[in-house]
N, C-alpha and C positions, 0 to 999 in steps of 0.2 A: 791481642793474644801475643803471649811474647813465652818462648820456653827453649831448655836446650836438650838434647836427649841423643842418646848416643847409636852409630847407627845400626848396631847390632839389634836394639830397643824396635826403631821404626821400621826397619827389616821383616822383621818379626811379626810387628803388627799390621801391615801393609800386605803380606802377604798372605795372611789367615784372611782377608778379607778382601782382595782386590777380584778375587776368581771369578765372583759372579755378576760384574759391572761388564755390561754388554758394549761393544763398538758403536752398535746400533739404536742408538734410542730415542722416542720424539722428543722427551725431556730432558734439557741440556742438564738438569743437578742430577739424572742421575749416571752420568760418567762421572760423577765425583765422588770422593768421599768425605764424610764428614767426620771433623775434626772438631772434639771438645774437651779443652785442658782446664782440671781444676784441681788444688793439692798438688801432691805427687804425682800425676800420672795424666796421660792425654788419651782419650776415646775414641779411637776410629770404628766407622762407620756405613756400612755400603748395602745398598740394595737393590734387586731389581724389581719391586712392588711385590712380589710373588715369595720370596726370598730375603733376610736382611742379614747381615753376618756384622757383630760388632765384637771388637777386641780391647781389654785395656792393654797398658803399656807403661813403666815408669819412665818419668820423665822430670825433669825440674823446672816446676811452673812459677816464673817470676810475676804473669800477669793471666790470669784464667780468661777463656773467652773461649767463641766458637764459632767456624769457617768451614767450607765447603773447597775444594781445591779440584782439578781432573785426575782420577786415580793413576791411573795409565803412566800419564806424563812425569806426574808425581814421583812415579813410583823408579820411572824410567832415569831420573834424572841421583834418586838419593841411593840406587843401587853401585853407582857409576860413582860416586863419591868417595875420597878416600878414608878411611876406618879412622875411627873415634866419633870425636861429639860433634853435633847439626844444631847450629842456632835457626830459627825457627819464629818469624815473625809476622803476624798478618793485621795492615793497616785497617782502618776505618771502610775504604774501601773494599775490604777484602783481596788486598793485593798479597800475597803470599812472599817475605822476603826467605830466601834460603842461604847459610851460610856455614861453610865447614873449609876452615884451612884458607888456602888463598883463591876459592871458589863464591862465587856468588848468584845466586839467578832467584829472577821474580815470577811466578804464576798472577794468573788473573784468575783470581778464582769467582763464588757465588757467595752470596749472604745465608748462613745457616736455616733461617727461618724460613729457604725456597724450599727443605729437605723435606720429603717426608714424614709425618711422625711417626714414632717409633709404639709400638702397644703395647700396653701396662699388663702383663699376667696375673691377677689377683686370683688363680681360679687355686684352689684345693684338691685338682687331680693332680700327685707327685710322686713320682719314685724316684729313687737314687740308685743307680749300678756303676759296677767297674765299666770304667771305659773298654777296657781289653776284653769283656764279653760280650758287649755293644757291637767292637770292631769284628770279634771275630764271626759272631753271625750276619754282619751284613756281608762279609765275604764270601760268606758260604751260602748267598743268597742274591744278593747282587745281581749278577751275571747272565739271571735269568729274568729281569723286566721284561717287559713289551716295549718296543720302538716304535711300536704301529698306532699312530695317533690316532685312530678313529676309534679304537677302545682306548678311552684315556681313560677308564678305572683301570687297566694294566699296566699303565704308567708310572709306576712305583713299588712301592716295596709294602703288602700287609702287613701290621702290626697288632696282636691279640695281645690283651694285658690281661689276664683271668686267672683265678683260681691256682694262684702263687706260677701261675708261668706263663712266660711271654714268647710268644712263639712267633715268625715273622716266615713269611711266603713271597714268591717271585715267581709269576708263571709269563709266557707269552701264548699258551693256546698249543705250545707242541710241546712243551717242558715244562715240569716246576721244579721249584724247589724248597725246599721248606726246612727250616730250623727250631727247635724250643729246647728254651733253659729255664729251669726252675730257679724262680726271682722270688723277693718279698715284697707283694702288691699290697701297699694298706686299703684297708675296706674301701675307702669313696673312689678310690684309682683306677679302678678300673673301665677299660675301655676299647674300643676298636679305631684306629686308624689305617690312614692309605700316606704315606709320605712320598712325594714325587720323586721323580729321578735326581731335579738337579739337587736336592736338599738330600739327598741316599749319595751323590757323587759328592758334595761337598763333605758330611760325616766320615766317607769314605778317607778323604783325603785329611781333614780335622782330628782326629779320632785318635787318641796313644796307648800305647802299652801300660800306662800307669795314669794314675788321677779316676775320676770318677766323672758321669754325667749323670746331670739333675736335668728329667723329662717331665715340662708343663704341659696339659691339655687342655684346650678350650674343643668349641662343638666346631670351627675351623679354622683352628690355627695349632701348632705344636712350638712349644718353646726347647733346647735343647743346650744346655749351659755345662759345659765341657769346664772342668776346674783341674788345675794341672799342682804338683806337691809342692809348688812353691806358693799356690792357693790365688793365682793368676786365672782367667776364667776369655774363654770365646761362647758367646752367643748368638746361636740361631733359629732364627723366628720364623718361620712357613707355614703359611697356607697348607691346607691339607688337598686329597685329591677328593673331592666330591660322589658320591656313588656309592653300592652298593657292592663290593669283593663278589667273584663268584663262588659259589659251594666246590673249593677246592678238594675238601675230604671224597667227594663223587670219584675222582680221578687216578686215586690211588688205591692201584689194585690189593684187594682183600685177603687173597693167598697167592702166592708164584710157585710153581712146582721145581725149578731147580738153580739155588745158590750155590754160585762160584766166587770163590776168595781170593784176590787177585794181589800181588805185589804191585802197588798205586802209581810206584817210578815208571816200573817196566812197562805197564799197559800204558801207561801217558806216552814212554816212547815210542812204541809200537804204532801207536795211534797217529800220533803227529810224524811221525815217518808215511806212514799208510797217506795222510793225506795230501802230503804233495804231490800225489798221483792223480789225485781230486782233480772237476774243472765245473762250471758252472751248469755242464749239462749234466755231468756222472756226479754227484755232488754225495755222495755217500762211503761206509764203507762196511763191511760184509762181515760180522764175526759168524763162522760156521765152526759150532760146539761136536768135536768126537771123543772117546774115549778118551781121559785123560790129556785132551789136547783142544787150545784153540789158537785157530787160524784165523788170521787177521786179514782180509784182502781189501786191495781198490781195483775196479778196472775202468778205465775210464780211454774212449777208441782215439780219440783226437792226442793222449797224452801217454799212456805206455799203462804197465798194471806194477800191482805192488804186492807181495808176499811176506807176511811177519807169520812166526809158529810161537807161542806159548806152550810150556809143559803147565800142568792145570791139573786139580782135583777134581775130575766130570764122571758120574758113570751113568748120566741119563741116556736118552736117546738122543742120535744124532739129529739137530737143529744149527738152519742157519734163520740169521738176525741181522737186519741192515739198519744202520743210524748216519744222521747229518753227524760227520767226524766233529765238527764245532761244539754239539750239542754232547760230547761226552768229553773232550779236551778241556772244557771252560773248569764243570766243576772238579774235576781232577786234579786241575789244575789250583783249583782255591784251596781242596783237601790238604793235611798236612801230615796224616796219617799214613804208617806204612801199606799200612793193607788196605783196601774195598772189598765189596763184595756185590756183584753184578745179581740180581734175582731177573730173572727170566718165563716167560708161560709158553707162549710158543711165536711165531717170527711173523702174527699181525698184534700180538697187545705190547701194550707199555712194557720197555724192559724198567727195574728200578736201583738206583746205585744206592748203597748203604757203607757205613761206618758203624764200628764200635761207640758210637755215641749218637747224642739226639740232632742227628742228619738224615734228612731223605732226598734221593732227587727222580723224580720218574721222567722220563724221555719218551715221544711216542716211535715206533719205530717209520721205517720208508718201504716202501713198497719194493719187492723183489721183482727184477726184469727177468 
């Protein structure tokens, strides 16, 4: 394999795909990525059996072939390089030469044919969406997986493809969160998935304000092929999460007796003010609703207390409300809107946060001492 390619090019592609080659692995190919130049352009390549992320890249292919290299090292050594073009040579052995300016260095890399193979999608479950609608409900959804591996069906993110809308949920068992946008599902596409964390954190980070993704389904695996306007394309292939979603709709309460409309900055400030007062045993913090006013407290004996006042549209009855400050900062924080609006029943059910759009997110509340 013989090619040159400039390093803004291998930058580029090195980095779409290096995120999920773990330190740690029994199998020496897979700290590496695989490298396949044909035509124009060179394939990188990386997986961690669970996960696969592959990127093209233009390049000037004098002699086509394909090698495996250590990504890391790889990566470490062309970022470090000075700007312009990287000659790019790898022997019979697989010996990697690298050359840019009056630099040179050789990797020992692996024979292509140790890598994994890569699986063919021929299936006929497909939709096509804006990436920028992709990205913005896994943010407004994200935040709220499960960490707790022994429900690993929590471990990601649900995704419903039905009935022209696609709606995607995030619970951990004390929070959800839930999003739907009305999509154009063709007849056979439809479907239900569980997409894991680390393939919802790589999306996360992949995912742009313009171009489109084209989403494959198999019965366990999802293909997700990101194509950018210059009609450049990253793909990633995962494993699904196995299991049955729980009946999320159970969880969200059916009527709330009193909505308040909150300016989204100010309560986020209020909020994250309030919980520096927070400590691992006082771990909450107190909205108590009176006329026309809420109060924002922390008290917490080992650290001091906190007081924020909101001017507010309330004329229910007076009600205090206690939440994990994390579990209302998070989506707040992913919101982009000026306004929310808190829905409340009384200070043991779920409060629920809404937006002028198809956003929900219910919290359960904490116990008043």
């Amino acid at each position: 394999m013989n090619l040159t390619i400039t390093k803004d090019q291998l930058i580029h592609g090195l980095q779409s795909v290096q995120n999920i080659v773990s330190n740690r692995t029994t199998l020496p190919v897979l700290s590496n990525v695989l490298m396949r130049a044909s035509e124009n352009r060179i394939e990188l390549t990386a997986t961690d059996l669970d996960v696969t992320i592959s990127c093209a890249v233009e390049a000037n292919v004098r002699k086509p072939g394909a090698a495996t290299v250590p990504v890391k090292r790889f990566f470490g050594i062309v970022r470090e390089l000075p700007a312009g073009d990287i000659e790019i040579e790898v022997d019979d052995k697989n010996i990697c030469s690298i050359r840019a300016g009056a630099s040179f260095y050789k990797i020992n890399g692996l024979s292509a044919d140790e890598f994994p193979p890569i699986n063919e999608f021929k299936e006929t479950k497909r939709i096509v969406l804006p990436q920028q609608k992709v990205r913005g409900m896994l943010k407004k959804t994200s935040f709220a997986i499960s960490t707790d591996e022994s429900r690993f069906v929590l471990n990601g993110i649900f995704i419903s493809l039905k009935e022209h809308k696609m709606t995607m949920v995030a619970t951990d068992g004390r929070r959800l969160a839930l999003v739907d946008e009305e999509v154009d599902i063709p007849e056979g596409s439809q479907g239900e998935i569980i997409i894991p964390t680390k393939t919802v954190s790589e999306l996360n980070r992949l995912l742009d304000d313009s171009g489109e993704i084209e989403i494959k389904l198999t019965e366990n695996q999802a293909a997700f092929r990101l194509i950018d306007e210059k009609g450049f394309s990253i793909l990633i292939i995962s494993k699904l999460v196995e299991g049955n979603y729980p009946n999320y709709r159970q969880v969200i309460p059916s009527e709330t007796k009193e909505r308040i409309a909150l300016p989204r900055e100010e309560f986020l400030g209020a909020l994250r003010r309030a919980q520096i007062i927070t400590s691992d045993k006082a771990n909450s913090v107190k909205i108590n609703l009176t006329r026309n006013n809420m109060a924002i407290t922390a008290n917490s004996p080992d650290v001091g207390e906190a007081r924020e006042s909101m001017a507010v549209n309330y004329k229910g009855k007076d009600m205090a409300i206690a939440f994990n400050p994390a579990y209302m900062i998070e989506p707040l924080t992913a919101l982009t809107d000026d306004e929310v609006y808190l829905e409340v029943i009384d200070e043991l059910s779920p409060g629920v946060l809404k937006i002028n759009g198809p956003f929900l997110y219910v919290v359960m509340p904490m116990r008043l001492s």
